[in-house]
N, C-alpha and C positions, 0 to 999 in steps of 0.2 A: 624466491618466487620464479615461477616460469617464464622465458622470455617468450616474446611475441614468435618470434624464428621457432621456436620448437612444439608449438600449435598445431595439428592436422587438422588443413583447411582441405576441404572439396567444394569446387564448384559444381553445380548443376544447369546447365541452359544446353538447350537443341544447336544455339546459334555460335558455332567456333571463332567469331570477333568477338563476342560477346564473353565470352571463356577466356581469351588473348586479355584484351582490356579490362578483366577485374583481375587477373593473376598479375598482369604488370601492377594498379593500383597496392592491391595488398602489398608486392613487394616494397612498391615505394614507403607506404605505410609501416612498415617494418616488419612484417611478415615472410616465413622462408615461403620456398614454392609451391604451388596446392596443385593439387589431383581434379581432375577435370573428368567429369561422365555427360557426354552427351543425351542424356534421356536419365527417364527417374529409374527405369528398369537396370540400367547399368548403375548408376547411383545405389540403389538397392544391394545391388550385387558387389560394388567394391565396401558399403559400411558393414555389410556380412563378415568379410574378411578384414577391417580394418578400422579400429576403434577411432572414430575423428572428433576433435573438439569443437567443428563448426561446420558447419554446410549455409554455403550462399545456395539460394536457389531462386529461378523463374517460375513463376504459373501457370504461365499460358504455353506448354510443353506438346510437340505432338504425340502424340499415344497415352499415355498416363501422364496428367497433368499435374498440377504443382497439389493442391488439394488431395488429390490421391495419393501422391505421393508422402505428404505428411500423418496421412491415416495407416499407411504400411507400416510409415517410420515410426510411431507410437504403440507400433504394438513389439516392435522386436527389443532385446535386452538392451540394447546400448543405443542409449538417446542423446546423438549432438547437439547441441545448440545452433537455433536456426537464425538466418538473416534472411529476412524475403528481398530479394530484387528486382523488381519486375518495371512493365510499362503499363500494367494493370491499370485503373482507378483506385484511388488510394484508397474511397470505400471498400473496395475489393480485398485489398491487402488487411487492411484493418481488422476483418472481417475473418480472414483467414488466420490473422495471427490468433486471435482469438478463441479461435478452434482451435488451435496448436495449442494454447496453452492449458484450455481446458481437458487436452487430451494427456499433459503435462511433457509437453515440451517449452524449454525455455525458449522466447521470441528474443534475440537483441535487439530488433529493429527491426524495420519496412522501411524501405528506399529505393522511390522511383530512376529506371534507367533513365541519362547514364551516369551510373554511380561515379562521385567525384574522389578527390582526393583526401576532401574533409569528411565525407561519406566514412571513406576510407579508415580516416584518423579515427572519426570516432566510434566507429566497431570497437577499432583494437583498444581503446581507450572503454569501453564498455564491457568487451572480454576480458580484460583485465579486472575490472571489480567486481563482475559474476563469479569468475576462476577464485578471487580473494575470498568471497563472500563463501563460496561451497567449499573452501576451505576450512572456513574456520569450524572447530568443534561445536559452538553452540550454536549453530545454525542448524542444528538437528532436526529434522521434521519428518520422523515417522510415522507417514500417517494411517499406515497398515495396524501400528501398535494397537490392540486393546486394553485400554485399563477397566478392571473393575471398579464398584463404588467403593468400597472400601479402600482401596491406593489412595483415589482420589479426596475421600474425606477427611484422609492421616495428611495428605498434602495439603489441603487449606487448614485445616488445623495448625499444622506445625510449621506453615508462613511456605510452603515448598514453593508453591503454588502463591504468585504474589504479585504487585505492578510494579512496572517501570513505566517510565516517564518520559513522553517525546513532546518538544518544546514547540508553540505556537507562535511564531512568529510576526509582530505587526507591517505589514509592506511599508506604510509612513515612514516607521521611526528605525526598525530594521531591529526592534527590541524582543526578547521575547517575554510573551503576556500573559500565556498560561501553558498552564501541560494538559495532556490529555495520559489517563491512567492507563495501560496498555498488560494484559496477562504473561506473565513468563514462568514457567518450570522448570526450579534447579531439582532435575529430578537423580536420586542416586544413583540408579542404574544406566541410567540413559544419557544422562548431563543436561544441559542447558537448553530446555525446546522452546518452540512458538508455537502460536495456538493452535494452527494449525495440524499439529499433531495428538493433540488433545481435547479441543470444545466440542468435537461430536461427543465423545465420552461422556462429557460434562452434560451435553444437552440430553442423551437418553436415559443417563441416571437420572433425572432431573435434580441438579444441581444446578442450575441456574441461578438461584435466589440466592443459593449459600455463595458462589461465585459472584456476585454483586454485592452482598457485601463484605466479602472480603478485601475485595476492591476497592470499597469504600473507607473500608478502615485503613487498607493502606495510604490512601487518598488524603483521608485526615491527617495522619502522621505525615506525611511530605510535604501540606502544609505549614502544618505546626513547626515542623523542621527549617523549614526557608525561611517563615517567618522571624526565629528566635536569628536566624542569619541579617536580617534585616530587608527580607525580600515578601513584596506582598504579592504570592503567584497562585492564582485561582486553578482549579485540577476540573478537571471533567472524568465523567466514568461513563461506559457504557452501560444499557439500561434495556436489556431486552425486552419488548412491550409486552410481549404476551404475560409478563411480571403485572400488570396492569390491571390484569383480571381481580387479581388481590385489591381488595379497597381500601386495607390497613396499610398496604405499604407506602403511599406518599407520610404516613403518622413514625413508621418505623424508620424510614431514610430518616423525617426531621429527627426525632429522637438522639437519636447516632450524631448526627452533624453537634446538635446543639449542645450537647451531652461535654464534647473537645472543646467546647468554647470557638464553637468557628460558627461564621454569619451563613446563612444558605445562598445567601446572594455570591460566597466563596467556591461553592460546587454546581458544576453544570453534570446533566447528564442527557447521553448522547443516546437518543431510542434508533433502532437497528432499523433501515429502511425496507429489509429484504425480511423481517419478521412482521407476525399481523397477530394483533390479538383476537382468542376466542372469542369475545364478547366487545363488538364494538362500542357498547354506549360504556364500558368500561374502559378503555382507552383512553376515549374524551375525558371523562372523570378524575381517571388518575392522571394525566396528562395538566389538565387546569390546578388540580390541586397542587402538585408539585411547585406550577407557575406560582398561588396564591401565598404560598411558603416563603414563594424566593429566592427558588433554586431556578436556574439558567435551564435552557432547554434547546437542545439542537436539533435537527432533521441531519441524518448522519448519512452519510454515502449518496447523495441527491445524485437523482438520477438513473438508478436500477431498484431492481425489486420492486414493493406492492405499492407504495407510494404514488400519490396523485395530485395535481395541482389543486386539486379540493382537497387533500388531506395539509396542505403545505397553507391552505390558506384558512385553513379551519382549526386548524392546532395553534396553541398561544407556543410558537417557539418565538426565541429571542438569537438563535443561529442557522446559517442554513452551509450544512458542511458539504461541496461538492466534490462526487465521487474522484477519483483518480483515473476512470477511464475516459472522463471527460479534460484532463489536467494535464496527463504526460502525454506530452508531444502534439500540444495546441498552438504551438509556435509555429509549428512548418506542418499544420494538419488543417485545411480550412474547413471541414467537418467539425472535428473537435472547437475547433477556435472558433466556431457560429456558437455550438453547443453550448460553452463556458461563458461567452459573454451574455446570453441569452439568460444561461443561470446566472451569473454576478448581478447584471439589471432587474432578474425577479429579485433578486434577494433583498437588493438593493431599494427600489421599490415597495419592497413590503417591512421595510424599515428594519431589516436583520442586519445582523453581524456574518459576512462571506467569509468560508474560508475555503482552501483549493488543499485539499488530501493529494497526496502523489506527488511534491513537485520534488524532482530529480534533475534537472538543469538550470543554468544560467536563465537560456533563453525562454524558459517556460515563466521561472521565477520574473524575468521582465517581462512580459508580456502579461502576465495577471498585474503587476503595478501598472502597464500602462489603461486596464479597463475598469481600474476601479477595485479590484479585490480587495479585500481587509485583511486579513488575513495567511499566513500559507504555512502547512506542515510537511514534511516528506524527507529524505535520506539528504538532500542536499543541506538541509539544516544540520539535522540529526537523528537517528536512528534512538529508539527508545532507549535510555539508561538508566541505572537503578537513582536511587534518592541521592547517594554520594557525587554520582555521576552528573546527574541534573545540574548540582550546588557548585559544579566546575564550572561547565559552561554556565552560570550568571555570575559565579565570579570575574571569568575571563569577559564577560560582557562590561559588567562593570569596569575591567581594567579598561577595556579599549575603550568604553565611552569618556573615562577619565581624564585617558590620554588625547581627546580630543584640542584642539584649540578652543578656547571660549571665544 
């Protein structure tokens, strides 16, 4: 693996202490020397000529500012990894990264001057699992790829196209309580993608349905699996509403569920917050029906897309999953950290089950036990894994809770 010292860092700021004092910091951090452009124009002009793995940079810049300069740097061939540092408002920052990333640049962070030493540690501590992660081959995600329908149909047919399993965590007990079913493509030309390389595909051919229940069926079998293990772990799927319109489908989920011998009160499904159905009084329809079965029902991503506190209070769900841009980095974000507790207490109050999507840190991870969450999923637990994978970690849960003292 790459060490920290063989990283090309540039800094960017107008201000030359400012340039002194983050190049000493990264050294101390364990970084070798970095390149320093006083303005974004120069900046520009040295990652022309020199492919870098990270750019610190300020905002508030004279002549082309931080903002313009991430709009330049997204349109040229080689995109570093950006750290914002500024004295900005951290709405601001926030704000900005968020363009950055939507223009597909990776964000490590945002961190108000003046950057510290643990600032420091954990960049490098961040750049290091970025750097692992875009190593690895099945992190593939091209999402220029076109498939036709017919790939895609030979894929769910013949299981290519299939779930894994990322583990729900309870804050109380530190156990985990369910999985959520997640899409992955061992595809043969291309290897191992995320959906993101794939579900527009999926959405214009319209295979959606056929992709739901596939998911389903896998669903079932990962049950039925852990079960005969001696694990009773409830699976969730996602459940695009505009699937809703269909009035046969809450008959065709039961069907399927009941069929394996599994209870509906064993499957939740997760409607997409950022999808809307054609026919609202279908929605509610299928949405109740679903509930009157006995399958679980969650508000998935709280907090973006079409979704409204009259949709949140008018649908029988029994979960309210809050997004992850509300999640990561609510520990040391006092925007976020209003936002999340605001959502826990609705959730909380309207008698659901919270969970926190995103959570990637210790201090995030404490900070949702300390207001109450129920729940929390994200990389710091575990990243999705196949059925075999899943049946490790609750083994290895079991062993440690065994080894507990009574």
């Amino acid at each position: 693996m790459k060490k920290l010292s063989d990283y090309r860092i540039l800094i960017v700021d107008d201000h030359p202490f400012q340039c002194v004092h983050l190049a000493d910091l990264l050294e101390s951090a364990g970084f070798g020397s970095a390149d320093v452009a006083s303005s974004a124009e120069v900046a520009l002009d040295k990652i022309g000529l020199l492919a870098y793995h990270l750019v610190l940079m300020d905002l508030n810049m004279a002549g082309m500012d931080g903002v313009q300069f991430i709009d330049r740097l997204a349109k040229l061939h080689h995109n570093p990894m950006l750290a914002i540092v500024s004295a900005c408002p951290r709405r601001i920052m926030n704000s900005v990264a968020l363009m950055a990333k939507e223009k597909g640049l990776a964000v490590l962070g945002t961190f108000s001057k003046p950057l510290t030493i643990d600032n420091a540690r954990q960049l490098a501590s961040q750049l290091r699992e970025s750097r692992a992660e875009l190593a690895k081959p099945q992190l593939r995600t091209d999402v220029g790829t076109v498939f036709d329908r017919a790939s895609l149909e030979l894929a769910l047919d013949q299981g290519h196209l299939r779930a894994w399993f990322q583990p729900k965590k309870a804050l109380a007990s530190g156990r985990i309580v369910s999985a959520e079913a997640l899409v992955r493509w061992q595809h043969p030309e291309f290897g191992f993608m995320l959906p993101g390389s794939f579900l527009s595909a999926v959405h214009r051919h319209g295979l959606d349905k056929a992709l739901l229940l596939r998911m389903l069926q896998d669903a079932l079998r990962a049950h039925l699996h852990w079960r005969q293990q001696g694990y009773r772990m409830p699976v969730s799927v996602n459940l695009p509403t505009q699937l809703l319109d269909d009035p046969d489908l809450p008959d065709e989920l039961e069907q399927m569920v009941v069929s394996k011998g599994v209870a509906a009160q064993e499957i939740s499904f997760e409607l997409l917050e950022d999808e809307t159905t054609t026919i609202q009084g279908q929605y509610y329809m299928g949405a109740s029906r679903l509930r009157l079965k006995g399958f679980g029902l969650a508000q998935d991503d709280f907090g973006r897309g079409y979704s409204s506190m009259y949709s949140l209070i008018s649908t029988p769900f029994t979960e309210l999953k809050i997004d992850r841009a509300f999640v990561s980095g609510a520990s040391c974000d006092e925007g976020r950290a209003a936002a999340l507790v605001s959502s826990v207490q609705l959730g909380r109050q309207l008698g659901l089950q919270v969970t926190a999507e995103g959570v990637e840190t210790i201090k995030d991870l404490e900070f949702l036990r300390r207001i109450g969450c129920d729940c929390a999923q994200g990389f710091l637990i575990s990243a999705a894994v196949d059925i075999d994978g899943f049946s490790q970690l609750l083994a290895l849960e079991r062993l440690a809770m065994d080894s507990l003292p009574s």
